[in-house]
OpenMM code with the backbone's topology and positions (N, CA, C; nanometers):
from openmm import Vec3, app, unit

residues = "UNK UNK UNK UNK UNK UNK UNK UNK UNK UNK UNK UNK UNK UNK UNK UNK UNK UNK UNK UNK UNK UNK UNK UNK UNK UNK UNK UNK UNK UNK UNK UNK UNK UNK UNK UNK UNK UNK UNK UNK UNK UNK UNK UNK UNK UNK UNK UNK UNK UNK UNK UNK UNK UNK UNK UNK UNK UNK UNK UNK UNK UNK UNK UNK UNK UNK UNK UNK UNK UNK UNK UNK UNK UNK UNK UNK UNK UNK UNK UNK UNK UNK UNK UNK UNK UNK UNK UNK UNK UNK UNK UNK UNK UNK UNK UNK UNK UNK UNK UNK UNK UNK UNK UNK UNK UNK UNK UNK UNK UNK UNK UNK UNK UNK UNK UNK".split()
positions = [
    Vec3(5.0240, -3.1998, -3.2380),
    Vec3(4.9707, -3.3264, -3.2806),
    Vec3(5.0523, -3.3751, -3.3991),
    Vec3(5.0820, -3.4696, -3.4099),
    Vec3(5.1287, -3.5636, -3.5430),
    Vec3(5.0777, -3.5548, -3.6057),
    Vec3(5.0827, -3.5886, -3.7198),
    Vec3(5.0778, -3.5957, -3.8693),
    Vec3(4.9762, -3.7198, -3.8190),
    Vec3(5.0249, -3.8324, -3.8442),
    Vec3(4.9746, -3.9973, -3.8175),
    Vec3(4.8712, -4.0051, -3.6645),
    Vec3(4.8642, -3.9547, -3.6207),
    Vec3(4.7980, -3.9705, -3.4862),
    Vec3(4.6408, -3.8939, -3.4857),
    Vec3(4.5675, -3.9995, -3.5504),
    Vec3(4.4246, -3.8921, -3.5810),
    Vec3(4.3972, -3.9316, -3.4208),
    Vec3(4.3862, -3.9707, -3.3445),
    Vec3(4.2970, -3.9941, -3.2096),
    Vec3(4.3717, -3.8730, -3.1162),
    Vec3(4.4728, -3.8180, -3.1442),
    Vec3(4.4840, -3.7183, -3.0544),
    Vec3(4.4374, -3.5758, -3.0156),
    Vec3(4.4405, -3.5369, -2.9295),
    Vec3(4.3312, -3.3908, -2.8980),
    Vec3(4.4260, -3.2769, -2.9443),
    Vec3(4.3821, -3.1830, -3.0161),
    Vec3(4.4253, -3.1057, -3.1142),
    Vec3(4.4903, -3.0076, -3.0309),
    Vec3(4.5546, -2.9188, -2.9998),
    Vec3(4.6143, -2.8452, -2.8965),
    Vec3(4.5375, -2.6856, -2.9240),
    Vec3(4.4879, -2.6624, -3.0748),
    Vec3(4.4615, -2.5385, -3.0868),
    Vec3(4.3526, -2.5627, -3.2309),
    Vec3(4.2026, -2.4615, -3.1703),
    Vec3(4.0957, -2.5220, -3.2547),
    Vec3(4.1379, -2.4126, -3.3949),
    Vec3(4.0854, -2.4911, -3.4666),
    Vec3(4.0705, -2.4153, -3.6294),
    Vec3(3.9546, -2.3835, -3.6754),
    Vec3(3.8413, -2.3202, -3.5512),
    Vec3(3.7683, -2.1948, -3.6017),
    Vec3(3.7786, -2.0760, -3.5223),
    Vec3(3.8931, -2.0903, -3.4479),
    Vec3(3.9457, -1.9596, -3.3873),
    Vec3(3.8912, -1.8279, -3.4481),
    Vec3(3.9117, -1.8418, -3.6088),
    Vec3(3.9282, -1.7015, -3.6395),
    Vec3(3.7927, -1.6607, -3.6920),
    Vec3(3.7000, -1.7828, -3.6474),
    Vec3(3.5166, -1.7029, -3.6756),
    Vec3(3.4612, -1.6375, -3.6026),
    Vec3(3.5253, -1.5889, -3.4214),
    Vec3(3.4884, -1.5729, -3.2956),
    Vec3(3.4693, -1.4190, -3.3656),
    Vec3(3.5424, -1.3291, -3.4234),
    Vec3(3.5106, -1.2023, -3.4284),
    Vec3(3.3974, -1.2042, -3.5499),
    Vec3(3.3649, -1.2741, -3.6161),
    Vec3(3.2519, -1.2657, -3.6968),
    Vec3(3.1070, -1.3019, -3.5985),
    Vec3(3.1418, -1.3605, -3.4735),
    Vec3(3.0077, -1.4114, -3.4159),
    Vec3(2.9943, -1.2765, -3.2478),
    Vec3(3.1007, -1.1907, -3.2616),
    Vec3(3.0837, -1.1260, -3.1792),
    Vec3(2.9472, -1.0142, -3.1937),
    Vec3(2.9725, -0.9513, -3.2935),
    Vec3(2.8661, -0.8607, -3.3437),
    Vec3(2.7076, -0.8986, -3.3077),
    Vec3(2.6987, -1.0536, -3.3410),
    Vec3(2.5374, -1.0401, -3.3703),
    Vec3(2.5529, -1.1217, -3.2658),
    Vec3(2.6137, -1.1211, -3.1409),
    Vec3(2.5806, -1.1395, -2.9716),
    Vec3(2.5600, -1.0178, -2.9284),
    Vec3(2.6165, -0.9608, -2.9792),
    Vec3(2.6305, -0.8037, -2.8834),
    Vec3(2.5035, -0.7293, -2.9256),
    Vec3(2.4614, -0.7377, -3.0462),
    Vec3(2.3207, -0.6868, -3.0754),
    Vec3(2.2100, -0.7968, -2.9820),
    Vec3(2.2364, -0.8734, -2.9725),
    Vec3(2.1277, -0.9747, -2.9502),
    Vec3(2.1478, -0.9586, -2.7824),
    Vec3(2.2085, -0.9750, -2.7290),
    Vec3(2.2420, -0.9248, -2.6087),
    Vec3(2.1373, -0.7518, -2.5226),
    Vec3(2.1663, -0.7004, -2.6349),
    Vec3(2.0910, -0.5442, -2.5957),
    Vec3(1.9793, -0.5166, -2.6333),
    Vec3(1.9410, -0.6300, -2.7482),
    Vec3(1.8214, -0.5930, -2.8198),
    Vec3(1.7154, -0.5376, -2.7640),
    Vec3(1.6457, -0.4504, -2.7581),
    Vec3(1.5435, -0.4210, -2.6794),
    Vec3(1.4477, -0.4993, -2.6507),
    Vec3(1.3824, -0.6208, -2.6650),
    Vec3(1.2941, -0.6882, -2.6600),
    Vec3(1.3875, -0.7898, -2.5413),
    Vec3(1.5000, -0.7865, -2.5425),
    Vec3(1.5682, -0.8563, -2.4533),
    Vec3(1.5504, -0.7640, -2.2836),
    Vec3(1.5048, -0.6710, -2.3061),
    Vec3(1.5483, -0.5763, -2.1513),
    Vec3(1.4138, -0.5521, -2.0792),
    Vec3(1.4069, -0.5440, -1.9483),
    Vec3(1.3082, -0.5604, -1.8392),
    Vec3(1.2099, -0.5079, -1.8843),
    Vec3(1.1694, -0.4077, -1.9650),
    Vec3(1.0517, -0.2928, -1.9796),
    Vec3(0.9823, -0.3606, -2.0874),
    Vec3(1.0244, -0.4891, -2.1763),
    Vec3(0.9709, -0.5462, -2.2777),
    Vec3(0.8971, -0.6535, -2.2036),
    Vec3(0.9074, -0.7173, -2.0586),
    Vec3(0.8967, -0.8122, -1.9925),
    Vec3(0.7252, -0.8253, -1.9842),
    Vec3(0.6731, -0.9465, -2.0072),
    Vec3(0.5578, -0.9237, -1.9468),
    Vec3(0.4903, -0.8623, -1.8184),
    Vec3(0.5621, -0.9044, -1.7065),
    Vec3(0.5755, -0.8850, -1.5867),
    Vec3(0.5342, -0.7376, -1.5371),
    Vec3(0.6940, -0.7121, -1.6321),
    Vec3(0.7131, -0.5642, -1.5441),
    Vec3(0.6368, -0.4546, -1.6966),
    Vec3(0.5239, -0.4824, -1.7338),
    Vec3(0.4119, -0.3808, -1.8389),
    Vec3(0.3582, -0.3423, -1.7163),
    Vec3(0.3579, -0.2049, -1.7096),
    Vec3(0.2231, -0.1519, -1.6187),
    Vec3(0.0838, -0.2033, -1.6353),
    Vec3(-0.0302, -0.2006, -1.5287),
    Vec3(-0.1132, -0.2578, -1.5694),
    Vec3(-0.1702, -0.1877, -1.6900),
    Vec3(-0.2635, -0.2926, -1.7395),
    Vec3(-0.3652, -0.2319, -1.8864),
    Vec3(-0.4650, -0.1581, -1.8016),
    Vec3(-0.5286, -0.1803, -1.6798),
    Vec3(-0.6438, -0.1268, -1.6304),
    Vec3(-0.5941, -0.0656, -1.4919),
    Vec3(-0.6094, 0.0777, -1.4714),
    Vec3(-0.6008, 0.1162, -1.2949),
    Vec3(-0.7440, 0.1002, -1.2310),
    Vec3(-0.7631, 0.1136, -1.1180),
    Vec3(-0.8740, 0.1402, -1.0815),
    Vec3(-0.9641, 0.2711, -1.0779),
    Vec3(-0.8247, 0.3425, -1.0664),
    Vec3(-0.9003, 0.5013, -1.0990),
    Vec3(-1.0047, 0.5234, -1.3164),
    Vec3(-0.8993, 0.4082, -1.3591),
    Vec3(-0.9584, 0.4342, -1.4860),
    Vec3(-1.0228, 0.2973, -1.5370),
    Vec3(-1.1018, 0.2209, -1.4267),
    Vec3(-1.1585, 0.1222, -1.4161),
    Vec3(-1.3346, 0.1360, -1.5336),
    Vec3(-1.3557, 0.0612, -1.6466),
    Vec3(-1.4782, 0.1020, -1.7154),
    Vec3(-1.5682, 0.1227, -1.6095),
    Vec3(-1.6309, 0.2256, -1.6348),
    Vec3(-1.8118, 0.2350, -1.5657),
    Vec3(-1.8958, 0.1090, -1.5476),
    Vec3(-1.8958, 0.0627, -1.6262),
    Vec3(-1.9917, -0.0308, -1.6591),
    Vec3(-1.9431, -0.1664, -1.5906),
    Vec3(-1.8238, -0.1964, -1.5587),
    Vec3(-1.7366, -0.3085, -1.4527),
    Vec3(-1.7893, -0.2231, -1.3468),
    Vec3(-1.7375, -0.1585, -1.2884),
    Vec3(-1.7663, -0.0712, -1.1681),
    Vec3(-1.8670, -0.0403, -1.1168),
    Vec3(-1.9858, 0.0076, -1.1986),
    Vec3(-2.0816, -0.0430, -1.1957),
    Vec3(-2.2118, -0.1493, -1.1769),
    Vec3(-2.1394, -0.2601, -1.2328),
    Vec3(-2.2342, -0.4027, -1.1907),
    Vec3(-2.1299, -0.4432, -1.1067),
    Vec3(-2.0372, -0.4564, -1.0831),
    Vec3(-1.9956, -0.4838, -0.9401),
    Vec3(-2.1055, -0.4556, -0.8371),
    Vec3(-2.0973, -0.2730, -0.7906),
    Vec3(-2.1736, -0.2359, -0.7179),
    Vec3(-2.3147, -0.2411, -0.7391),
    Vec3(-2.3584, -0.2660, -0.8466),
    Vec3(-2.5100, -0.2700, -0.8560),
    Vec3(-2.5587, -0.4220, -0.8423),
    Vec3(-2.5014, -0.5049, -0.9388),
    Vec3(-2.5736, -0.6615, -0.9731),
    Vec3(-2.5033, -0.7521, -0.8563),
    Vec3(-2.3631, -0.7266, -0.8437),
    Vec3(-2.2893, -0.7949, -0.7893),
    Vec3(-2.2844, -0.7886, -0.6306),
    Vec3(-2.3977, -0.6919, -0.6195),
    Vec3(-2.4062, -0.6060, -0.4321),
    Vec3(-2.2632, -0.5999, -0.3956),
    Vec3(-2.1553, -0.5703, -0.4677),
    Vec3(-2.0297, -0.5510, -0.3948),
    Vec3(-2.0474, -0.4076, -0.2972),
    Vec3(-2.0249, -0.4003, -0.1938),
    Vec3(-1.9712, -0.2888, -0.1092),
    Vec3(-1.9025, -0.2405, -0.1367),
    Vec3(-1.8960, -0.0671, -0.1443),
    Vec3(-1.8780, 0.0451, -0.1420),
    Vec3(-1.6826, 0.0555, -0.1094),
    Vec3(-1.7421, 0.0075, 0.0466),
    Vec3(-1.5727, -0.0038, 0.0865),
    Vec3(-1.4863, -0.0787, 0.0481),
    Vec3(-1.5277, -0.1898, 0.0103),
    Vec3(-1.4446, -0.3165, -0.1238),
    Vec3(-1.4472, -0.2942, -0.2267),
    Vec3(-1.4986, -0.2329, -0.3041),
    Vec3(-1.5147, -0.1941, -0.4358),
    Vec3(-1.3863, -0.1748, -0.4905),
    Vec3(-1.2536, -0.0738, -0.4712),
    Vec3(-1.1611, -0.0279, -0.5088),
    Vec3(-1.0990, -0.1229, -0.4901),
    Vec3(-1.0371, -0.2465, -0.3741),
    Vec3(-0.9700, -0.3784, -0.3973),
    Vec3(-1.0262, -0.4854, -0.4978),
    Vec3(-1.1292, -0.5086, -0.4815),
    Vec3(-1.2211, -0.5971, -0.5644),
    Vec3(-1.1404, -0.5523, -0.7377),
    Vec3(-1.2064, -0.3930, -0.7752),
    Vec3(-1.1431, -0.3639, -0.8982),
    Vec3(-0.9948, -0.3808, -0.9101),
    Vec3(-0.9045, -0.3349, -0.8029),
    Vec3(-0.7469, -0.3996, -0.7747),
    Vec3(-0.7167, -0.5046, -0.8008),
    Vec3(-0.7762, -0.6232, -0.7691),
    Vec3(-0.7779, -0.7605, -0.8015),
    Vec3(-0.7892, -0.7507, -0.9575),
    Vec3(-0.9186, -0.6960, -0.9956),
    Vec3(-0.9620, -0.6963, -1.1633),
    Vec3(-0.8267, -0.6401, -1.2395),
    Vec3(-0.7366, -0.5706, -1.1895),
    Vec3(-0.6624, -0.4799, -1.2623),
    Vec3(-0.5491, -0.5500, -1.2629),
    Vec3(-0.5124, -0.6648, -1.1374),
    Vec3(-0.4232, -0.7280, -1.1903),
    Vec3(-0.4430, -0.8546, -1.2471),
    Vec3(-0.5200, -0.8950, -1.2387),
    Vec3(-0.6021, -1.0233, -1.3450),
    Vec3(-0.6092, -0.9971, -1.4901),
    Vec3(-0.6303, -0.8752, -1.4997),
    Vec3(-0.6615, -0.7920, -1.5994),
    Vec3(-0.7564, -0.8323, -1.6807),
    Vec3(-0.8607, -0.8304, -1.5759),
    Vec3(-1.0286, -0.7953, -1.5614),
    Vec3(-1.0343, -0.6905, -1.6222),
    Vec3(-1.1440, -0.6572, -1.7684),
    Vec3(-1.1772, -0.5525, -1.8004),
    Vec3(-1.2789, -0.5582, -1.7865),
    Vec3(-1.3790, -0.6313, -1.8136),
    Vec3(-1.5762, -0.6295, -1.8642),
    Vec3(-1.6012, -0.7445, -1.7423),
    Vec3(-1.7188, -0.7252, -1.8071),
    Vec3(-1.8257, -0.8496, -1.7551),
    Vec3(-1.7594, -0.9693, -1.7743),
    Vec3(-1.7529, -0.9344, -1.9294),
    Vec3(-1.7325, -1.0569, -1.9853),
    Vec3(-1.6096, -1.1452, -1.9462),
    Vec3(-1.5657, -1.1139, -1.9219),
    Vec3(-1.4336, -1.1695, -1.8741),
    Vec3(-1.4327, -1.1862, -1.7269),
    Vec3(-1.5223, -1.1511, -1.6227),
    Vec3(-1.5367, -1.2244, -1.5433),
    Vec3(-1.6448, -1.3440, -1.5220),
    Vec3(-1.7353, -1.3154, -1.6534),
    Vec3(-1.8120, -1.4600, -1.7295),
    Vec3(-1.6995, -1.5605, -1.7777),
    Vec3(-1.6057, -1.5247, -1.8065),
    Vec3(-1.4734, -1.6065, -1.8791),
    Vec3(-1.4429, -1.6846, -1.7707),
    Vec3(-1.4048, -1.6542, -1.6510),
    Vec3(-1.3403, -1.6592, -1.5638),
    Vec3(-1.4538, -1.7872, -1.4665),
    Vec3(-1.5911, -1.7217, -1.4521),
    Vec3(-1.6769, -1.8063, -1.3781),
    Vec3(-1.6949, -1.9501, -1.4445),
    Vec3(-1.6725, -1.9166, -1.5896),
    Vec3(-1.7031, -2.0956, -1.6926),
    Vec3(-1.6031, -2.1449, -1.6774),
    Vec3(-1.5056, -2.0845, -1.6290),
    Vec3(-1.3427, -2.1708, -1.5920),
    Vec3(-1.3686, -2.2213, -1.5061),
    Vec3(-1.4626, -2.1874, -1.3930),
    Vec3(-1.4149, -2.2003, -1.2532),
    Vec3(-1.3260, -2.1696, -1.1951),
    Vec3(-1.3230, -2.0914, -1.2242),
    Vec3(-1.1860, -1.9969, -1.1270),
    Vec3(-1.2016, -1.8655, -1.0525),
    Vec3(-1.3246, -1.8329, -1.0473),
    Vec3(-1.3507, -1.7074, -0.9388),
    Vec3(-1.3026, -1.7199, -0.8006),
    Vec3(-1.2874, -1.8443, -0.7661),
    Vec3(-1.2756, -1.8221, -0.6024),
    Vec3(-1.1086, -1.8784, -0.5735),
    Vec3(-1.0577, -1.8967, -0.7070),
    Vec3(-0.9187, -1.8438, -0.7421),
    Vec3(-0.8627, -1.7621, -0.7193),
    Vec3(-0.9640, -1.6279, -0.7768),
    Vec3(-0.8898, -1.5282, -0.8118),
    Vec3(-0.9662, -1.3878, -0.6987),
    Vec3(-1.1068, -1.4290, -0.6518),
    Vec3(-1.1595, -1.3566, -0.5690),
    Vec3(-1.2015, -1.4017, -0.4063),
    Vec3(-1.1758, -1.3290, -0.3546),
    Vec3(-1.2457, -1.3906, -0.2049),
    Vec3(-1.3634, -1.4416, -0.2029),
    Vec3(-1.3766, -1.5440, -0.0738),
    Vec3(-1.5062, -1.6283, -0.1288),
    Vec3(-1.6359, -1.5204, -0.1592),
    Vec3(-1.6391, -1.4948, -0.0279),
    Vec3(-1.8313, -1.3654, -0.0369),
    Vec3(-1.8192, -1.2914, -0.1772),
    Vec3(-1.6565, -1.2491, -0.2072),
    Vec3(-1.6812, -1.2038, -0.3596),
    Vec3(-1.6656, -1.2800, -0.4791),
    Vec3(-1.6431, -1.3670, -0.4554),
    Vec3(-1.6778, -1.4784, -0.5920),
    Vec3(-1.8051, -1.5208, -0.5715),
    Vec3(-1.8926, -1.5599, -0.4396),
    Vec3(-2.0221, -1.5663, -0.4543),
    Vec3(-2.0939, -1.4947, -0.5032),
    Vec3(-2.0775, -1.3842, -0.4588),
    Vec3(-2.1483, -1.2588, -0.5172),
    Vec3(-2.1630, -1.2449, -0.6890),
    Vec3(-2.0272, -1.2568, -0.7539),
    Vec3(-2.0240, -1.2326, -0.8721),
    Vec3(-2.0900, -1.3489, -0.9581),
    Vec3(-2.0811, -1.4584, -0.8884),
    Vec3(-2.1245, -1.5677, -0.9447),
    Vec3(-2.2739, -1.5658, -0.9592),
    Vec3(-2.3588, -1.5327, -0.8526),
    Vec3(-2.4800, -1.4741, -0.8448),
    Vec3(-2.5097, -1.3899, -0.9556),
    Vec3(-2.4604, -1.3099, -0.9312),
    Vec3(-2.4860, -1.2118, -1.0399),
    Vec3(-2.4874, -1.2048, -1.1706),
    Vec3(-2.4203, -1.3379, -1.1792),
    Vec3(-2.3776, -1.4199, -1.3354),
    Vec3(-2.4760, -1.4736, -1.3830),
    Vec3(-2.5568, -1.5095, -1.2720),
    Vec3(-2.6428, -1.6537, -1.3033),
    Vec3(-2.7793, -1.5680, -1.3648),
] * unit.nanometer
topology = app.Topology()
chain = topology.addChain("A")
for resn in residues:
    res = topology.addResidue(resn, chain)
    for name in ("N", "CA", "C"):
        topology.addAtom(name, app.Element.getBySymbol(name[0]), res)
């Protein structure tokens, strides 16, 4: 480029030499752990299995909620990935309106019943 010629395109930039000062804190930021799959919401194992489903969910299911015996373990499956813990939170869920969202109809009736 000329001296006199400000409108022309520069052939070679003049912060070339900051690229190794900005490498470092990519390369951390890049690996950071909060950056990698296991930090992901997604991929957290669930908070609730069904094998270690509370009593007391499991319970008024099958008791208040007349859920069946043989549905019971999907029903809580559903809860576990909703991540349904209590009652209460499928009270959360019924003031939303969203049980028959998140449950099959006969079992959102059911629970809804059981709410009331």
């Amino acid at each position: 480029r000329r001296r006199g010629d400000a409108l022309a395109p520069r052939t070679t930039s003049t912060h070339t030499h900051m690229l190794p000062l900005l490498a470092a804190p990519l390369a951390l930021w890049a690996t950071a752990p909060w950056r990698s799959a296991a930090y992901e919401f997604r991929s957290r194992p669930a908070l609730l299995s069904v094998a270690a489903a509370p009593a007391d969910l499991r319970s008024w299911l099958s008791e208040e909620a007349n859920v069946s015996p043989q549905f019971l373990d999907a029903v809580l499956s559903v809860c576990d990935d909703e991540m349904i813990g209590s009652v209460e939170n499928l009270r959360t869920l019924s003031t939303a309106g969203m049980l028959a969202s998140v449950f099959k109809p006969v079992i959102a009736a059911s629970i809804e019943a059981a709410l009331a």
